[in-house]
Structure formats: C-alpha cells, structure tokens
N, C-alpha and C positions, 0 to 999 in steps of 0.2 A: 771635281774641281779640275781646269786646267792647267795644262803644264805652267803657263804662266800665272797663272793665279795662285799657284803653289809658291814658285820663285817671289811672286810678291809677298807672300805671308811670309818665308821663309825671312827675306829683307827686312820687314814690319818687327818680329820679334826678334831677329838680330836688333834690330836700333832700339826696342824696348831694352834688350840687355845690357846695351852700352848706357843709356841713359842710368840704368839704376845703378850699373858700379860707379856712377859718378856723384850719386846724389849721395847729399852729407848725412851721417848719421844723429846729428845733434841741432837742437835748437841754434849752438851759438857757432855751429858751422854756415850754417844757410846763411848767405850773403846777402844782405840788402834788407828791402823793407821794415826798417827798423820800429816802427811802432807798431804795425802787427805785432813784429814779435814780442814786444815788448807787454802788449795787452795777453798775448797767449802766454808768456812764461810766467807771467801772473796769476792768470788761470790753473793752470799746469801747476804751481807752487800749492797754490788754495787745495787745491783737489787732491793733492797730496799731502797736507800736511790733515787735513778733516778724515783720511782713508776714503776718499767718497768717490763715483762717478764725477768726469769735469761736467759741466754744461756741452751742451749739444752746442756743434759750431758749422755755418754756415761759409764757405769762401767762396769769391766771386771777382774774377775779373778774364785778360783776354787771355788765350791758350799758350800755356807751353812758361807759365812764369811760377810754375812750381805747387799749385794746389796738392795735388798728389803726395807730392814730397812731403809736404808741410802733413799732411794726414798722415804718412809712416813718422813723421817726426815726433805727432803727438802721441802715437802709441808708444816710442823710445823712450820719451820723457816720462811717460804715465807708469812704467813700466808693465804696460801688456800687451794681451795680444790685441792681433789686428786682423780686421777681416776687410776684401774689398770685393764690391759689386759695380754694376751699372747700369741704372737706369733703363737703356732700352732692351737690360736683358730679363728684367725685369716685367712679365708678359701678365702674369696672373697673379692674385692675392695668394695663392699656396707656393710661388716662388718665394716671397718676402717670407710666408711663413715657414717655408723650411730655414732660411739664412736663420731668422729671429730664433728659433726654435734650438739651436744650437748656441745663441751668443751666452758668452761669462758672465759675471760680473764685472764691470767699471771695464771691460771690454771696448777697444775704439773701431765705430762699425761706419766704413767709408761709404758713401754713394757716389758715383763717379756721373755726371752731366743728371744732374738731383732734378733740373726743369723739364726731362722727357718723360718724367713716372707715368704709367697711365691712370687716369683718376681713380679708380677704383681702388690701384695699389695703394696711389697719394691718401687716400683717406682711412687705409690700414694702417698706413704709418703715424696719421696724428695719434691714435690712443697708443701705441708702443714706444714715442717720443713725451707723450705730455702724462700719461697714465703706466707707464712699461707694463702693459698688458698687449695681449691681439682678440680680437673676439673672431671667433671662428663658427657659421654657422656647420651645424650639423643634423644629416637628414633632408629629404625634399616633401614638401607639399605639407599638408598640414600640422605634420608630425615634425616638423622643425625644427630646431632649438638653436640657442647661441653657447657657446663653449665660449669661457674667457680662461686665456694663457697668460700665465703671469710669465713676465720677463725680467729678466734682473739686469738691475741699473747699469746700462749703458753709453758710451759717449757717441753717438753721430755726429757724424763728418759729414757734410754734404759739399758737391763742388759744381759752381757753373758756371756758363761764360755769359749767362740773361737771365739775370737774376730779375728782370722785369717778367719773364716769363714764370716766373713764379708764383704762386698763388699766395694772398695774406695769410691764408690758417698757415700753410706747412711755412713760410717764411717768419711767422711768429712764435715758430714752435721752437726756433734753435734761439738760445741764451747770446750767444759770437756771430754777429754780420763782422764780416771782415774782407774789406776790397784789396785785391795784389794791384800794386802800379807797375808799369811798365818799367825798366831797369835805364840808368845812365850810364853813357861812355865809359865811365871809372869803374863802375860796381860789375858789370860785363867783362871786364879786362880782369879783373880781378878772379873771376869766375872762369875766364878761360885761361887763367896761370895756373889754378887750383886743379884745372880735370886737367893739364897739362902734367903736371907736378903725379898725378895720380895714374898718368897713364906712362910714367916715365921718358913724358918728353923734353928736350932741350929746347926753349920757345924765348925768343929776343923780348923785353918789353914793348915794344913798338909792330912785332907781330902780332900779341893779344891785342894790340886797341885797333891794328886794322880789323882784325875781325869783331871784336867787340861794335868797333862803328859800322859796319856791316849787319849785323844781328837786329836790325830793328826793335831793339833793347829788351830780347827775348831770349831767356836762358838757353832754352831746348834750340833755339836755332845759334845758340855761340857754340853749344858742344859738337851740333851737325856740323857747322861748318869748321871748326876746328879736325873733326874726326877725314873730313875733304882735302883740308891743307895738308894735314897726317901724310894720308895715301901721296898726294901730290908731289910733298917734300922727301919722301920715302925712295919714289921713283926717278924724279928729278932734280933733285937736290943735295944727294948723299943726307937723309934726315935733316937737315939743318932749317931750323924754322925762324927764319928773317924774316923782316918786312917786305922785303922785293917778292919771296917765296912766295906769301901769303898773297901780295897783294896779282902775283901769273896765277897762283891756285885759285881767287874768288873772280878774277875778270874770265878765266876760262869757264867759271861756274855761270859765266852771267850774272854776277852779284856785282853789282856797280856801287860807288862807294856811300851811295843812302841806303844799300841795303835792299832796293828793289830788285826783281828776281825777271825772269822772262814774261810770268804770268803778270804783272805787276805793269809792266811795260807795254802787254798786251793790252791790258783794260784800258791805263792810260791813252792809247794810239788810237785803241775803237771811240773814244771820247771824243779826243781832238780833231781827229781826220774823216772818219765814217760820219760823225754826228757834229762835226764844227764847232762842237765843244758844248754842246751839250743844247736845252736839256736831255734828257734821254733817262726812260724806265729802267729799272734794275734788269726785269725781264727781259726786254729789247736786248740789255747790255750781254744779260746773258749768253744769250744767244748768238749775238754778233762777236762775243770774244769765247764761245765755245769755252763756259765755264759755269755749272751750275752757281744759280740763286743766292743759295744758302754761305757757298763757301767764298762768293765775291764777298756777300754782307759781314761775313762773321771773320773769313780770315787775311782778305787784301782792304776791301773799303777802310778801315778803322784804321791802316797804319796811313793810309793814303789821304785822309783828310786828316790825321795828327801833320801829315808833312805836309798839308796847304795845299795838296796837288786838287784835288775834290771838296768843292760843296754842296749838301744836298738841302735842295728846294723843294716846294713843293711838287714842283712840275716835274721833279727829278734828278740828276745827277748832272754837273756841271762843275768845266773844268776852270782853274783859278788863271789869273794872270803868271802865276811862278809855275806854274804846270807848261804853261808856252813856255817861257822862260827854260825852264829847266829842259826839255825834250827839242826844243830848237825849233820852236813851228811857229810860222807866223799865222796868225789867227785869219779865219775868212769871212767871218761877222764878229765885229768887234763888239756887238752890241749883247752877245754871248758872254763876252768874256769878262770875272767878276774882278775886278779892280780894289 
C-alpha cells in the first residue's frame, strides 16, 4: 500500500471511530423515524418476553441514515451479542460457514450492503435463515456427500441501499422490511445538539440548524460536518460555535446552503453547460464530470432529483427549470428544459 493509501485508511477509520462514539446506545435514544422504531420495539418486546430469537429483519434505504446503528441497537435491546460482516467480503460459501458455525443463540448476526452476496453464498444463506441449518458438501466426485449443520436460532440483520436488487427468496426470508427516510430540518438539529452535547461542545441553536439544513437530511453527514465546524471554530473562533462560525466553516467547505457539495455542482454544471441541459447518459455524465457510475446514481443523483434540480427520462438525465434557476444559467435550448 502507498503512502497515501495508508493516510487514507488511517482517515476512513478515524471517522469510523467518531461516528460510533456518537451513535446511541438505545432504541429510545436514536432520533427520528418513529414508526420504524416503533414496529422494532415491538418486535424487540415479543422476542423477549417468549425468550426466543426476534424475526430476521431486513433495512433499506439511502446511506448514512443509520442502518448500522439501528443493527448494534437491536442486539442492545435483545440483550446479545452481535456479530457484523459484509457482503462483498463474503467470497465463498466456507466464508459464511465459518461466521455461521460460531453464531449463539438468539444472537443478532448483521449483513452489511446484503444485495452484493454472491449467489452461491445467497443460497447458503436461505436454509440458515428459514431452516437454521447450513448444508455442507463433503468430499469430491462420487464419493460425495451433504453434511447439514444445525444452527441455533438466530436474528439477521441485513442492510441495503437497493433493495430492488435483491432477490424474492432471500427478501422473503426476513419476517421486518423496514425503509429509513431521509431526516427533517428539526430531527438533524436535534441530532447535531446530541453529538454536540457528547462531544462536549458549546453549539448556538441556530448553529445546529445551519448545519442540520446543510446535511441533506443525512445523519452521517450532520456529525461530518459538525466534526468541520469543530476544527474550524477551534482555530478560528476561540471554540465558540455560532451561526456566523458555522455558516465561514461550511461555505469554506463548499457546502452551499441546500447542502450541495463540489461534486454536486460538478454534475449539475456538466448538465447545463456541456449538455444544454440535457438529455445525457449516466455514462457520458460520467465521464464528463470525472465521477464513476455507481456513485453519481447511488450517492449525488437521488438527493439531486429530491431537490428538483434532475429528471430522468428515458433518453436520460435532464436538467429542470429550478436547476437554471438555482445555478444562474440561462438555458440555450429552451425546448430542453422541463417546465
């Protein structure tokens, strides 16, 4: 690995770390999405009062709104342990069979991005979820045989951000579909007084809801951009975290106040200006804003057509009328632009 590739890892689990000393230890700490929770501490109640394994529970929506969290929460409430994997490290069926081969009972066993399994693993895991067994061949060529490994009743977690991507067996197999929604101005503010308060800082209320209105109503990026303002106001500020503070710390960030980022701005501009606003392929897009595929579609597109700036058509990607609006560009085929 290189020098820099180091430095980056080393960064990655720094911010893994800060994130976890932030996250709540209890069902009735976790802020927001209140009828999840409400269908989970129900669950959570039942499964404990019977002594039993909960039902197997699937979570699903966009990244960084606390899947995770919510899987350490249910082993806090179940009172057990907890194990966690993922998906794409999951290579072969004797990977899954060693994790399985060690789980408890009523044990809460997490799958982290559950739509990358590879199929061969995906179909180990239907008889260890519906059946708590594994069958394990043993021996090659005629001399053959199947081993079945009993497993004792445990809870899977599974977490993704495409749950279309999922298959009907293994999506039928968990008892809880449960979608995260994005967070509101209030329930964000809230959230960034809480890791505030826990990180022993001094924070205005009007400093949380800038940044809160800035977070694209995504937990993981109020505590980033809080952990920003931190250093900012640290240096600049003699600590004191005002609104003014907040609002030099995120315009220095390039966080303009819907929240959109550099890369954000970038796709936007490749839309309007490069492509006259459209339409235009994902891949063209790609390429023209020097940004893989996957991560326009999954982690800027979906906040970018919640805020009206993108439509997509058949024919492709196409910018709105509030997207000229908002960016200050006059259109140069009007017959582009969606009204």
């Amino acid at each position: 690995m290189t020098d820099r590739g180091i430095v980056a890892a080393q960064a990655q689990d720094e911010e893994k770390l800060f994130e976890a000393s932030l996250r709540p230890r209890s069902l009735s700490d976790f802020t927001g999405q209140a009828k999840l929770k409400e269908n989970l501490a129900i669950a959570i109640e039942a499964a404990r009062m019977r002594g039993e394994a909960m039902d197997h529970v699937l979570l699903y929506g966009p990244p960084g709104l606390g899947k995770t969290t919510l899987a350490t929460l249910i082993a806090n409430e179940l009172g057990t342990a907890f194990e966690q994997t993922a998906a794409p490290v999951l290579q072969k069926k004797l990977d899954l069979t060693g994790l399985l081969s060690n789980i408890r009972a009523r044990q809460v066993f997490f799958i982290d991005e559950i739509h990358r399994l590879a199929p061969d693993v995906e179909e180990m895991l239907y008889s260890a979820l519906e059946d708590f067994r594994v069958d394990i061949l043993v021996g090659t060529g005629p001399g053959a045989r199947t081993h079945s490994m009993p497993v004792p009743r445990f809870t899977a977690v599974g977490a993704t951000t495409r749950l279309g991507n999922i298959s009907a067996p293994l999506r039928g197999r968990f008892g809880l579909v449960l979608r995260l929604d994005v967070y509101g101005a209030a329930e964000l503010a809230g959230i960034v007084g809480r890791s505030a308060r826990i990180l022993g800082l001094k924070i205005d209320e009007a400093a949380a809801e800038e940044i809160a209105r800035r977070s694209r109503g995504t937990p993981r990026i109020s505590n980033r951009l809080l952990r920003r303002v931190r250093d900012y106001a640290q240096v600049k500020a003699n600590g004191m975290l005002t609104r003014q503070v907040a609002v030099d710390a995120l315009d220095l960030l390039e966080v303009d106040p819907l929240g959109l980022d550099e890369v954000d701005r970038r796709i936007m501009l490749c839309i309007l200006e490069k492509f006259d606003g459209g339409p235009v392929g994902l891949n063209t897009l790609s390429s023209a804003a020097d940004e893989e595929a996957g991560t326009i579609e999954d982690v800027y597109e979906p906040y970018l057509i919640q805020q009206g700036f993108i439509d997509r058509t058949p024919r492709g990607r196409m910018a709105t009328a509030r997207a000229y609006e908002y960016f200050k560009i006059e259109p140069r085929r009007a017959q582009n632009v969606l009204f």
